[in-house]
PDB file of N, CA, C and O in Angstrom:
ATOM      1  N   UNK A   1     -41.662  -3.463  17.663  1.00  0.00           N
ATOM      2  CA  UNK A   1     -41.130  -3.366  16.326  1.00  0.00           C
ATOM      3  C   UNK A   1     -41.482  -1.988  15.784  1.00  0.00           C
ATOM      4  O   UNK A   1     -42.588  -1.543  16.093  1.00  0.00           O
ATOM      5  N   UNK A   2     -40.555  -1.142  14.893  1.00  0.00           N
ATOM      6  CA  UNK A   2     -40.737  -0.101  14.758  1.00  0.00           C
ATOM      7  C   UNK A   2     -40.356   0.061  12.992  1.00  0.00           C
ATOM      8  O   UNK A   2     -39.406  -0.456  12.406  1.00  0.00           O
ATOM      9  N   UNK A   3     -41.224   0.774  12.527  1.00  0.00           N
ATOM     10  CA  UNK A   3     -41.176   0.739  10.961  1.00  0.00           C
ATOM     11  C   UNK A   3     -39.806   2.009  10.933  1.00  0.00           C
ATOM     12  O   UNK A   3     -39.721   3.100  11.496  1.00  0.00           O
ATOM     13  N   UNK A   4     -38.821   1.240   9.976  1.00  0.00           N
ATOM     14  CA  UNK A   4     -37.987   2.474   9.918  1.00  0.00           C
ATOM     15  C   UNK A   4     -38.161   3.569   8.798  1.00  0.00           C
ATOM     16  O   UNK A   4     -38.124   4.799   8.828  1.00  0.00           O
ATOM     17  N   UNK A   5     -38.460   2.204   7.325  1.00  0.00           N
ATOM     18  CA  UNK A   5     -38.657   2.971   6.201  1.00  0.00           C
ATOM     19  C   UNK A   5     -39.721   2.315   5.235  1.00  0.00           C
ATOM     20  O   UNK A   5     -39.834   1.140   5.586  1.00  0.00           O
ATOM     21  N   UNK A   6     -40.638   2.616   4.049  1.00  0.00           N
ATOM     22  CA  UNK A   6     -40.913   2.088   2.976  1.00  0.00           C
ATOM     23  C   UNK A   6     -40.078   2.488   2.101  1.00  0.00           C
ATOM     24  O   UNK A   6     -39.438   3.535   2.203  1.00  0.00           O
ATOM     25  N   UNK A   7     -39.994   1.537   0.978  1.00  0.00           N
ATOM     26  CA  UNK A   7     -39.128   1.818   0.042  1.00  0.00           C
ATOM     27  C   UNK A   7     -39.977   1.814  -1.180  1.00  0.00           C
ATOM     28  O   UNK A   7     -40.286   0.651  -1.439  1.00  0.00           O
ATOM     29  N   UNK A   8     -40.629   2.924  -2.297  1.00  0.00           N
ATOM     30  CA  UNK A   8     -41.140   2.638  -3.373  1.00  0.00           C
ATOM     31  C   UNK A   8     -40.767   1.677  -3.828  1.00  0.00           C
ATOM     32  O   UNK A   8     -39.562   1.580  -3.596  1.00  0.00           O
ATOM     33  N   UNK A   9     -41.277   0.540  -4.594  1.00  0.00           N
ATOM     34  CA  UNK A   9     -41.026  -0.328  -5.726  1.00  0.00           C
ATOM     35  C   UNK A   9     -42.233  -0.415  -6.768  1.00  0.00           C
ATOM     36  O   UNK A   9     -43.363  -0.621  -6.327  1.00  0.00           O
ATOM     37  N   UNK A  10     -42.015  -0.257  -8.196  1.00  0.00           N
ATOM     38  CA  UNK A  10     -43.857  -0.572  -8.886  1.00  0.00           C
ATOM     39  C   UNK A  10     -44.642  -2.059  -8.698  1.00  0.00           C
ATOM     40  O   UNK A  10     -45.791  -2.283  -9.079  1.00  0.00           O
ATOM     41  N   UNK A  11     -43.741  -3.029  -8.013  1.00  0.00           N
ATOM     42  CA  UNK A  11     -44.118  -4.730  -8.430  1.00  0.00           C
ATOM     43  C   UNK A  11     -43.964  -5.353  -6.685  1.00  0.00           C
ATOM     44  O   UNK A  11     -44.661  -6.297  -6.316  1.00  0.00           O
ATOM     45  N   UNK A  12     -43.223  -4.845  -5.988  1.00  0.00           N
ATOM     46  CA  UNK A  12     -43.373  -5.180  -4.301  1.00  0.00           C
ATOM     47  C   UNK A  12     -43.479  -4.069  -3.690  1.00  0.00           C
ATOM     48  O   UNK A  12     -43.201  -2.975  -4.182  1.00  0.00           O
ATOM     49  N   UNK A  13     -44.011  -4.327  -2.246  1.00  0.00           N
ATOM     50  CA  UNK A  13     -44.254  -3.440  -0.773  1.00  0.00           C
ATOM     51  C   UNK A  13     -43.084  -4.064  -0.307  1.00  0.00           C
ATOM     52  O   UNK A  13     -42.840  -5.267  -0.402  1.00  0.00           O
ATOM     53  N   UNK A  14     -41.973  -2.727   0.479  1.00  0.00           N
ATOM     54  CA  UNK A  14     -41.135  -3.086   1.059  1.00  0.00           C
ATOM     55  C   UNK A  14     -41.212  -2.592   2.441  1.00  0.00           C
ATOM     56  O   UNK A  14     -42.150  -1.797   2.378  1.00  0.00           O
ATOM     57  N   UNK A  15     -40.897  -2.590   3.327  1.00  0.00           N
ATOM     58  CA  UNK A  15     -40.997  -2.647   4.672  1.00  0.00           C
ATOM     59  C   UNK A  15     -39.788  -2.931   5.463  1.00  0.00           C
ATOM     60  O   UNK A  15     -39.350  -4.050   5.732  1.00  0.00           O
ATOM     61  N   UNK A  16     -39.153  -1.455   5.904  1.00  0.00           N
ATOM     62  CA  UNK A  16     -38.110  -2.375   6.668  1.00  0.00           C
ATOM     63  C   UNK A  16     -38.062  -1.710   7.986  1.00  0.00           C
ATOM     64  O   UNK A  16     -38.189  -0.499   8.171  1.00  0.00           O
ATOM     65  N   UNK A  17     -37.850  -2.692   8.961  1.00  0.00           N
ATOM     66  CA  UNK A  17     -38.410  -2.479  10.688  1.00  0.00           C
ATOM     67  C   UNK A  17     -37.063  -2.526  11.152  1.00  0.00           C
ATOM     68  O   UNK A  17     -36.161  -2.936  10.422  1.00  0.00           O
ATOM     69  N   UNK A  18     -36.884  -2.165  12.225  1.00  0.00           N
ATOM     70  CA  UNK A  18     -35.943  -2.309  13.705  1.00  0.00           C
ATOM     71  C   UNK A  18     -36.710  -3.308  14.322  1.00  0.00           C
ATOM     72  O   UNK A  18     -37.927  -3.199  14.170  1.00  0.00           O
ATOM     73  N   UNK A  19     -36.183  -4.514  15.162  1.00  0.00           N
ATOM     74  CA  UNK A  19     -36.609  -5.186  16.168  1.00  0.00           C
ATOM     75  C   UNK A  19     -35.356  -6.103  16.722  1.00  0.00           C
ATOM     76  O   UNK A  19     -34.671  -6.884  16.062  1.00  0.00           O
ATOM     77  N   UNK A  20     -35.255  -5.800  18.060  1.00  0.00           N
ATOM     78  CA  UNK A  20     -34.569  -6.811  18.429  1.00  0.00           C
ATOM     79  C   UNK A  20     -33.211  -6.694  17.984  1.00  0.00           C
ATOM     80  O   UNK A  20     -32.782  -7.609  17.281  1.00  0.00           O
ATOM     81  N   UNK A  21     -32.474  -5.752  18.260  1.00  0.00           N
ATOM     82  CA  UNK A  21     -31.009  -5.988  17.415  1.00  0.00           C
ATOM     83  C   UNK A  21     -30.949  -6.154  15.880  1.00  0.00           C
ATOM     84  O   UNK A  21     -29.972  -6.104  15.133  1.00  0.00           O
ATOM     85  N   UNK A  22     -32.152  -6.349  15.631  1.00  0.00           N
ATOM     86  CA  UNK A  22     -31.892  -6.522  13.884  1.00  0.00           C
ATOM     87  C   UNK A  22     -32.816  -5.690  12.912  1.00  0.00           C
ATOM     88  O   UNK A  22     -33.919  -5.361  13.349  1.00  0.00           O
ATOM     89  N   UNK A  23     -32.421  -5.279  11.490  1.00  0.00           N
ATOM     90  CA  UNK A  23     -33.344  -4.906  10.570  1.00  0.00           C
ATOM     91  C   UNK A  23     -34.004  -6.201  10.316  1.00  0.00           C
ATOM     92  O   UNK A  23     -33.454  -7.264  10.604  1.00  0.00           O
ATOM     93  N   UNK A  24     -35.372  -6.117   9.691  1.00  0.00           N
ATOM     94  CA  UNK A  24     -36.170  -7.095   8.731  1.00  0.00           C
ATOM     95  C   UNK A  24     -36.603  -6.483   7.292  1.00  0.00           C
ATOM     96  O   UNK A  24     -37.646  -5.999   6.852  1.00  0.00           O
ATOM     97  N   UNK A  25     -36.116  -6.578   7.095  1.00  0.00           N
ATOM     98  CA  UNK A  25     -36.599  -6.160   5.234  1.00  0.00           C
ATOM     99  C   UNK A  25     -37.278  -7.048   4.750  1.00  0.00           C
ATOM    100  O   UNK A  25     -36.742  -7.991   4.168  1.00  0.00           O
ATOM    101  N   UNK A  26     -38.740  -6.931   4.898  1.00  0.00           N
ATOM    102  CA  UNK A  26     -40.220  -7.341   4.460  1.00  0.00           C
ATOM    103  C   UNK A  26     -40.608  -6.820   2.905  1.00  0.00           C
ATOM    104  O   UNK A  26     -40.991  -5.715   2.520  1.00  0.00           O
ATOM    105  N   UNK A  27     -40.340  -8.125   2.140  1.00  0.00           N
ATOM    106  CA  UNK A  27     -41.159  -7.624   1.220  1.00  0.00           C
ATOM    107  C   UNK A  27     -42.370  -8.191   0.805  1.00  0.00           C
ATOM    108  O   UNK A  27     -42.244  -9.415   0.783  1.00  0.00           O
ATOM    109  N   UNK A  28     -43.631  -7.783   0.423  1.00  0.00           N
ATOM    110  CA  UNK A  28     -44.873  -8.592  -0.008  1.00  0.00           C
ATOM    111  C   UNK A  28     -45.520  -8.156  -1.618  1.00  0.00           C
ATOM    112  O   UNK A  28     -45.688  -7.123  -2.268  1.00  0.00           O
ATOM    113  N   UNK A  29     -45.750  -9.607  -1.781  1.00  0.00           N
ATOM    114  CA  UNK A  29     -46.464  -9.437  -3.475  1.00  0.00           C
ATOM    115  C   UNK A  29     -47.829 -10.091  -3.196  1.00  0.00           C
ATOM    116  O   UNK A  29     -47.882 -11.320  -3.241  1.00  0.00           O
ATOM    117  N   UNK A  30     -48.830  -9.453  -2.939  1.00  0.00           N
ATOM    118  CA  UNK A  30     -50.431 -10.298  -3.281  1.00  0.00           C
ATOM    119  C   UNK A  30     -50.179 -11.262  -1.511  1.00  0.00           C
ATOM    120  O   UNK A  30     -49.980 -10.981  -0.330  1.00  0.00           O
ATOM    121  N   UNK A  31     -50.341 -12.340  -2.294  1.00  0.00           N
ATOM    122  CA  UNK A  31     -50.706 -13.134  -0.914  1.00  0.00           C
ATOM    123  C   UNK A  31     -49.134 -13.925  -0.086  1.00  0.00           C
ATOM    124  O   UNK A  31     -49.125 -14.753   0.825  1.00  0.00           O
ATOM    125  N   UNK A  32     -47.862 -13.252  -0.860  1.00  0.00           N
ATOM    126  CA  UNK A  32     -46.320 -13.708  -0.225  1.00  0.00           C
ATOM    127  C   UNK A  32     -45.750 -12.922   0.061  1.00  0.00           C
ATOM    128  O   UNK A  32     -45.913 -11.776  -0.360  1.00  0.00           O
ATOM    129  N   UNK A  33     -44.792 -13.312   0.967  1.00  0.00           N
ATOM    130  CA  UNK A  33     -43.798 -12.017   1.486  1.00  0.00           C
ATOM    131  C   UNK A  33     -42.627 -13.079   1.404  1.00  0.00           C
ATOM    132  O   UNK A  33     -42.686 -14.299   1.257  1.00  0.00           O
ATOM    133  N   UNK A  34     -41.561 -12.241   1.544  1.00  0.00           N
ATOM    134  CA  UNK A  34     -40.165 -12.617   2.002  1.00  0.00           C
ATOM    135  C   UNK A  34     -39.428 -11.660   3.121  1.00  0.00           C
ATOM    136  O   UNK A  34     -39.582 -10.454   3.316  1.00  0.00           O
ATOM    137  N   UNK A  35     -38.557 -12.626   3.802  1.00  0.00           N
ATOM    138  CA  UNK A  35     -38.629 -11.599   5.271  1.00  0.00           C
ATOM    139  C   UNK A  35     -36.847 -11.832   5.193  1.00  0.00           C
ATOM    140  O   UNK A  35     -36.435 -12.969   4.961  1.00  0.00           O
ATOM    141  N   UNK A  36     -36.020 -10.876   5.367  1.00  0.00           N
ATOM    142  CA  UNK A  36     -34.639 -10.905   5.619  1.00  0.00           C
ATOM    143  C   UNK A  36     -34.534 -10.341   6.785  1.00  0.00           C
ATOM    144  O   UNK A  36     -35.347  -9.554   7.270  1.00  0.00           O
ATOM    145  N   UNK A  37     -32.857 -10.977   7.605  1.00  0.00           N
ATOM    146  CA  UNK A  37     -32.986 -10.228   8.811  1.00  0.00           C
ATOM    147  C   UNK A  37     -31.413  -9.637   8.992  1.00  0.00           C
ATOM    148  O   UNK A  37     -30.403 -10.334   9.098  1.00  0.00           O
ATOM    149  N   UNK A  38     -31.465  -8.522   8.997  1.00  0.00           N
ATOM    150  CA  UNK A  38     -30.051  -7.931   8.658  1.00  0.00           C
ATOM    151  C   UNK A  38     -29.639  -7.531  10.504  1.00  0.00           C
ATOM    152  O   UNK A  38     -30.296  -6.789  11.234  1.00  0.00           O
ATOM    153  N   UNK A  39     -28.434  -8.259  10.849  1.00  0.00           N
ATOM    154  CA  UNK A  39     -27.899  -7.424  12.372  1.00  0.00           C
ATOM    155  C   UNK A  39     -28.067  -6.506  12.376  1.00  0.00           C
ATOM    156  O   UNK A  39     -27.982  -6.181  11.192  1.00  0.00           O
ATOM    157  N   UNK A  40     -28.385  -5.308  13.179  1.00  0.00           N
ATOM    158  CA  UNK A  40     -28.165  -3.779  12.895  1.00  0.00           C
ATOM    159  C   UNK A  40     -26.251  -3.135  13.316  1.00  0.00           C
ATOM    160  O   UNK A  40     -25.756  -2.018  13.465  1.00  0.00           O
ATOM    161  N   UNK A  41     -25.678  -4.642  13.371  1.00  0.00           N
ATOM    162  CA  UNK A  41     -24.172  -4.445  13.291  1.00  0.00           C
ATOM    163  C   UNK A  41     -23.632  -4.452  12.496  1.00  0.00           C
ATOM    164  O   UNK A  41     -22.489  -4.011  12.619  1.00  0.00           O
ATOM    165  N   UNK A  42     -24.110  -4.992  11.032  1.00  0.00           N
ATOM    166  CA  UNK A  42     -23.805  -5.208   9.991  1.00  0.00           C
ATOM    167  C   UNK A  42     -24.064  -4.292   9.018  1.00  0.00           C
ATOM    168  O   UNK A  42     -23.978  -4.523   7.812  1.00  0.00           O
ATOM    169  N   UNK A  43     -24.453  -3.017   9.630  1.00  0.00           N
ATOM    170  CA  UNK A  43     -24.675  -2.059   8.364  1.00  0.00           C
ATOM    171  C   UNK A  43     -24.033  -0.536   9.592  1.00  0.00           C
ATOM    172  O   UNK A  43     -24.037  -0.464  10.821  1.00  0.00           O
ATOM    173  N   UNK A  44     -23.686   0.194   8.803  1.00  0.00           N
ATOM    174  CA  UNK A  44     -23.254   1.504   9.328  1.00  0.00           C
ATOM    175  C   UNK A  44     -24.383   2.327   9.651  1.00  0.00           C
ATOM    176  O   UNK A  44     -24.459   2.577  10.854  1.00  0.00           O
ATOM    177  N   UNK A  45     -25.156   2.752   9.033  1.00  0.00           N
ATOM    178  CA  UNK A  45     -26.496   3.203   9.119  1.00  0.00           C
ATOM    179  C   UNK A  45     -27.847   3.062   8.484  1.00  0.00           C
ATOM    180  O   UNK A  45     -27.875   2.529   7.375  1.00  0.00           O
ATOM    181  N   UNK A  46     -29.089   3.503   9.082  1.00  0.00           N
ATOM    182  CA  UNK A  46     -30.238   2.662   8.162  1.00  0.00           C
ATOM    183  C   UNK A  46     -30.314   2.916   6.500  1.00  0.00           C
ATOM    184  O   UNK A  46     -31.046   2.349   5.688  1.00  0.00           O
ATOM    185  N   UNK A  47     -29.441   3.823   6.304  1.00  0.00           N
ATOM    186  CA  UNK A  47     -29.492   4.127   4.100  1.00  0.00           C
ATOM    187  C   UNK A  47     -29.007   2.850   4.161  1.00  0.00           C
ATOM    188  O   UNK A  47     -29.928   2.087   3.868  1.00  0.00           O
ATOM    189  N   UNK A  48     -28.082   2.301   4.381  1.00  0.00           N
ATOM    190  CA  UNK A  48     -27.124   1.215   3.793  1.00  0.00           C
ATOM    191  C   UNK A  48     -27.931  -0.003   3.381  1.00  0.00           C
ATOM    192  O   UNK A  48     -27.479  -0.913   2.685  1.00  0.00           O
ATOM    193  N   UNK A  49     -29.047   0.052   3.822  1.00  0.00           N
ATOM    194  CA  UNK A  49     -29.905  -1.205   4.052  1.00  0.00           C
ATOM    195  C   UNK A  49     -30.706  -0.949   2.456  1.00  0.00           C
ATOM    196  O   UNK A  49     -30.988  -1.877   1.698  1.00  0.00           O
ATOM    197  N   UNK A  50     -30.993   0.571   2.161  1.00  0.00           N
ATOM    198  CA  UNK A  50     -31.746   0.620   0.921  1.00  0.00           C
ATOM    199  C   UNK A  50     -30.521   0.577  -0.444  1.00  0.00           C
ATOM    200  O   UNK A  50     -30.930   0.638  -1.603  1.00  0.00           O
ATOM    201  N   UNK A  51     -29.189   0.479  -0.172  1.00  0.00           N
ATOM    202  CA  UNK A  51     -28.434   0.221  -1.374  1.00  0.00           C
ATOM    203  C   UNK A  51     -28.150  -1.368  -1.405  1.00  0.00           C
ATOM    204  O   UNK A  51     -27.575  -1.912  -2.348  1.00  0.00           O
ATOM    205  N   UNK A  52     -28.667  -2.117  -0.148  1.00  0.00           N
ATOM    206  CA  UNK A  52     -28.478  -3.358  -0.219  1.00  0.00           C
ATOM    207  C   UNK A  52     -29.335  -4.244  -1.285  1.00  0.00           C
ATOM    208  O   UNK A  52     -29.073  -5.287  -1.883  1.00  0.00           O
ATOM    209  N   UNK A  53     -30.515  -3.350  -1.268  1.00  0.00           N
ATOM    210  CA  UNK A  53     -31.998  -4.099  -2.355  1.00  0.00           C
ATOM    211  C   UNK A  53     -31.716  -3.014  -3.729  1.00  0.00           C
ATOM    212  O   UNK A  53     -32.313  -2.019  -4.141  1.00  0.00           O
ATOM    213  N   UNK A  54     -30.443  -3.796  -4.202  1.00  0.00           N
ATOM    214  CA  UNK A  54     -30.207  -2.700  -5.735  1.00  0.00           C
ATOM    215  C   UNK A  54     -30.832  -4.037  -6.793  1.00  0.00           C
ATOM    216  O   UNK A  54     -31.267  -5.162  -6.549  1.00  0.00           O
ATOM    217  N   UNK A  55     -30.670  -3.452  -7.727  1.00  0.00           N
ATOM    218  CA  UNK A  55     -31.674  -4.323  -9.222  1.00  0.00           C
ATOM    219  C   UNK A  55     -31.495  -5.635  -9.028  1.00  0.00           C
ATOM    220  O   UNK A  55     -32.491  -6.254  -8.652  1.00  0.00           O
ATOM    221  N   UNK A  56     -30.067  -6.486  -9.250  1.00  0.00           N
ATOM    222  CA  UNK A  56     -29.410  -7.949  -8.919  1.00  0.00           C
ATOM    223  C   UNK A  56     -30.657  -8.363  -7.991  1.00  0.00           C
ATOM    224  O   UNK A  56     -31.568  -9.157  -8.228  1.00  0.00           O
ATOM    225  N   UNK A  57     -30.440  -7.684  -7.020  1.00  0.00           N
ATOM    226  CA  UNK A  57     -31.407  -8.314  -5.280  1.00  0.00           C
ATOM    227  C   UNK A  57     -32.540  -8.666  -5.738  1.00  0.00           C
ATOM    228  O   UNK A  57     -32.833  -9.856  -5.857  1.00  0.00           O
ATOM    229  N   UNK A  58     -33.470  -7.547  -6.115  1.00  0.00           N
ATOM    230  CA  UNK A  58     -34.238  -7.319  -6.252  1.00  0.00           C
ATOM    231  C   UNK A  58     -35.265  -8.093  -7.721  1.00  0.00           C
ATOM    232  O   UNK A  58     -36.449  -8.428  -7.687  1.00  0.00           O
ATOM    233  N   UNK A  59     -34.200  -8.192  -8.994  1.00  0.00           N
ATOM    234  CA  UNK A  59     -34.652  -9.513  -9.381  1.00  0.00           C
ATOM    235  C   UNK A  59     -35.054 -10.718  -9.042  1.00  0.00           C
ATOM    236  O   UNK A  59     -35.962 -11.425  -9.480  1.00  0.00           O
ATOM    237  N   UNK A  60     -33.997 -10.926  -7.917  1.00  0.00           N
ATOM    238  CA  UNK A  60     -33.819 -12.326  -7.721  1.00  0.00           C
ATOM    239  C   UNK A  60     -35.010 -12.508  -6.756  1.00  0.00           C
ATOM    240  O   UNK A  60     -35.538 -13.619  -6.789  1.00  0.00           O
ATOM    241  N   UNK A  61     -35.540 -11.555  -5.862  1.00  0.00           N
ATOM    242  CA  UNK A  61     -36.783 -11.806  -5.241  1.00  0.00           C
ATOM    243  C   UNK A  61     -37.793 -11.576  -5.789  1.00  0.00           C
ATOM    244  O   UNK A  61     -38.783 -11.763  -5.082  1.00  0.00           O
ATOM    245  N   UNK A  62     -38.063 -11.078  -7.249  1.00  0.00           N
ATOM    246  CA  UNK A  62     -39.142 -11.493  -7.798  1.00  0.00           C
ATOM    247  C   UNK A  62     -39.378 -12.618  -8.670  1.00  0.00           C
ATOM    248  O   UNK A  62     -40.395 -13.308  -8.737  1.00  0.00           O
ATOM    249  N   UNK A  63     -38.078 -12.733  -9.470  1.00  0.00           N
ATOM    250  CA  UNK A  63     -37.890 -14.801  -9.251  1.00  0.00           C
ATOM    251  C   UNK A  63     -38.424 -15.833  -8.565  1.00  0.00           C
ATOM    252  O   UNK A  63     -38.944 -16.871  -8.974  1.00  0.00           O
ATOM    253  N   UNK A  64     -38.148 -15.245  -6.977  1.00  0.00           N
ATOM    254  CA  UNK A  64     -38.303 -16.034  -6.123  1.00  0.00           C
ATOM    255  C   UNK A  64     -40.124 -16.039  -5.811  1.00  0.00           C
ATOM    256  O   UNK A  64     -40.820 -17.031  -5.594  1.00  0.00           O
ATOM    257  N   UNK A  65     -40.538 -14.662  -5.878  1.00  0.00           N
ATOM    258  CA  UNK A  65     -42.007 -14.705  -5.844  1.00  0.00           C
ATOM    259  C   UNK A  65     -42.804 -15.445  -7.111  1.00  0.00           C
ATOM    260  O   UNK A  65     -43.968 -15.803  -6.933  1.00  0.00           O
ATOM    261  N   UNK A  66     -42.285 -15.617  -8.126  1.00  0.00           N
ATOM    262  CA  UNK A  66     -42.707 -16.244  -9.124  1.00  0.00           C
ATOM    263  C   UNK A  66     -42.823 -17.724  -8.383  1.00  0.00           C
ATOM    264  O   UNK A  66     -43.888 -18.172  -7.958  1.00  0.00           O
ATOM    265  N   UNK A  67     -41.837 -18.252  -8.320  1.00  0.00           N
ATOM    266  CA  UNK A  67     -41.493 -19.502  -7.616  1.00  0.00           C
ATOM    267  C   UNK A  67     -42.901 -19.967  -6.631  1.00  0.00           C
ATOM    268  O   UNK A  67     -43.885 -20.703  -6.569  1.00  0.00           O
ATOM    269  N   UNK A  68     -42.280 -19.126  -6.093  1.00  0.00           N
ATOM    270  CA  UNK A  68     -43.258 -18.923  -4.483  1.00  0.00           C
ATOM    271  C   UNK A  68     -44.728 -19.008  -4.984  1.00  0.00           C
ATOM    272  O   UNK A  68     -45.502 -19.816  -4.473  1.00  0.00           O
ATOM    273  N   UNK A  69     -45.086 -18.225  -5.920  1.00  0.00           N
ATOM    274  CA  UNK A  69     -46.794 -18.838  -6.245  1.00  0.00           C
ATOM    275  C   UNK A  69     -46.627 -19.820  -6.837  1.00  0.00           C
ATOM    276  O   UNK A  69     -47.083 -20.787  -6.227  1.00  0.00           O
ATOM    277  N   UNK A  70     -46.001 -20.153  -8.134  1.00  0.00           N
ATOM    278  CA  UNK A  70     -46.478 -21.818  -8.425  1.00  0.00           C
ATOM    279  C   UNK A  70     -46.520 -22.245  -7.343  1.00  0.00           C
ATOM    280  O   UNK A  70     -47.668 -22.437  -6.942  1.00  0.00           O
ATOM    281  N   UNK A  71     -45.446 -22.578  -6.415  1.00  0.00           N
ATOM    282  CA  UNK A  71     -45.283 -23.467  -5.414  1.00  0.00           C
ATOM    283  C   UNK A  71     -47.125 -23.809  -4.647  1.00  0.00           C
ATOM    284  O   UNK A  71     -47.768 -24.820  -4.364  1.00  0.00           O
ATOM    285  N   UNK A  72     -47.278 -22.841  -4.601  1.00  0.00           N
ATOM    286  CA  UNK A  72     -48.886 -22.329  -3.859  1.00  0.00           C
ATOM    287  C   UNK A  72     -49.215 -22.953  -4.300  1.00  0.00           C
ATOM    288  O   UNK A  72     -49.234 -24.090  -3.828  1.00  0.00           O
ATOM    289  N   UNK A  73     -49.798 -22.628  -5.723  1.00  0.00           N
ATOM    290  CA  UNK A  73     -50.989 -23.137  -6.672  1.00  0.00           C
ATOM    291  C   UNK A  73     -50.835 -24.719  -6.741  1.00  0.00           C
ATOM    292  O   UNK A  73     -51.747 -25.525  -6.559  1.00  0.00           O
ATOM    293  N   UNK A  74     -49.461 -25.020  -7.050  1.00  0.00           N
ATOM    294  CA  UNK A  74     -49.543 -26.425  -7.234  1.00  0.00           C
ATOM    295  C   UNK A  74     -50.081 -27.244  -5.914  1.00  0.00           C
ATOM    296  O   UNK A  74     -50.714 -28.286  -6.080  1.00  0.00           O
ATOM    297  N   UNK A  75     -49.831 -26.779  -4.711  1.00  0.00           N
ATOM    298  CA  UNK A  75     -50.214 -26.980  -3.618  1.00  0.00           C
ATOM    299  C   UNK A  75     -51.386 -27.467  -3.310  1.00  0.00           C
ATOM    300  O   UNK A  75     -51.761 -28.544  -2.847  1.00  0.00           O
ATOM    301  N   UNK A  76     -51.969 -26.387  -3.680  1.00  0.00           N
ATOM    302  CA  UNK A  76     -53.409 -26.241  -3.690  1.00  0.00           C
ATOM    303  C   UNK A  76     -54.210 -27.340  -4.527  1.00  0.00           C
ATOM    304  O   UNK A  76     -54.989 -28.245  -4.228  1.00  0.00           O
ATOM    305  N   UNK A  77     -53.614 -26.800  -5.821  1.00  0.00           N
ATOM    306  CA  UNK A  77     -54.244 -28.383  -7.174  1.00  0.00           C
ATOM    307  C   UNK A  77     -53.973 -29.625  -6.418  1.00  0.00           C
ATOM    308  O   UNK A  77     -54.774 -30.553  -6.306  1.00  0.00           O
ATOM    309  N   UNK A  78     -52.931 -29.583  -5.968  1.00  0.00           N
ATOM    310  CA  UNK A  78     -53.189 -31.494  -4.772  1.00  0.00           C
ATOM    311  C   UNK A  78     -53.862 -31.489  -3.717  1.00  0.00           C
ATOM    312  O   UNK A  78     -54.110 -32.545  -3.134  1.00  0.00           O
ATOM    313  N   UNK A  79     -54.206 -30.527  -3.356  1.00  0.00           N
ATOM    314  CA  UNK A  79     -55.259 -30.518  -2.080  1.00  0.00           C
ATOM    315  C   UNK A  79     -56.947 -30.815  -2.850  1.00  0.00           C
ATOM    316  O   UNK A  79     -57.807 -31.527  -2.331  1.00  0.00           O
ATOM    317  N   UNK A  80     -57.079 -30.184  -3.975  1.00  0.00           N
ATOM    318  CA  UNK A  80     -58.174 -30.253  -4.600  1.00  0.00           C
ATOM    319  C   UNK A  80     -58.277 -31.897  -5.200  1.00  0.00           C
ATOM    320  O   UNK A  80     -59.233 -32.385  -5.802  1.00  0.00           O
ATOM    321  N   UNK A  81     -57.232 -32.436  -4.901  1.00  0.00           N
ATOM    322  CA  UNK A  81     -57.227 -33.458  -5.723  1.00  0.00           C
ATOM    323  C   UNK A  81     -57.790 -34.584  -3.894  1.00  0.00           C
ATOM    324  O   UNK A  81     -57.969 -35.788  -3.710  1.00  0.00           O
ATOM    325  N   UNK A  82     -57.829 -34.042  -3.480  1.00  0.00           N
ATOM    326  CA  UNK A  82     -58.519 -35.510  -1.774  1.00  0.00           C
ATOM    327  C   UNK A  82     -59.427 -34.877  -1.884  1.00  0.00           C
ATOM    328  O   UNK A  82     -60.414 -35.087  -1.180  1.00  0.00           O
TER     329      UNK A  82
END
């Protein structure tokens, strides 16, 4: 696996690799990530991949990281609960 690019963001680490025929666009907040896996047939070249994570996207995966920790925590509060 080979790192192609980071992408600044102030609120996620982005990460996006070559492996295997495909991009992965890794992003991580604290203790979650989200992992996409783009064909590398499906894009013309590796920029195309950084106009793919425009504001829309990019909301919606910090939505989703919101999500993603309750999900945790509540997790956890029922584990604390045996």
């Amino acid at each position: 696996m080979r790192v192609v690019s980071e992408i600044p963001h102030p609120e996620v680490k982005i990460t996006i690799f070559s492996w295997n025929g495909k991009y992965l666009i890794k992003l991580e907040k604290g203790p979650l990530e989200q992992t996409y896996k783009v064909s590398e047939m499906d894009v013309l070249d590796e920029a195309d991949l950084s106009k793919m994570l425009d504001d829309t996207f990019l909301a919606k995966v910090l939505n989703r990281f919101a999500e993603m920790g309750q999900d945790l925590m509540a997790a956890q509060s029922r584990l604390d609960e045996f």
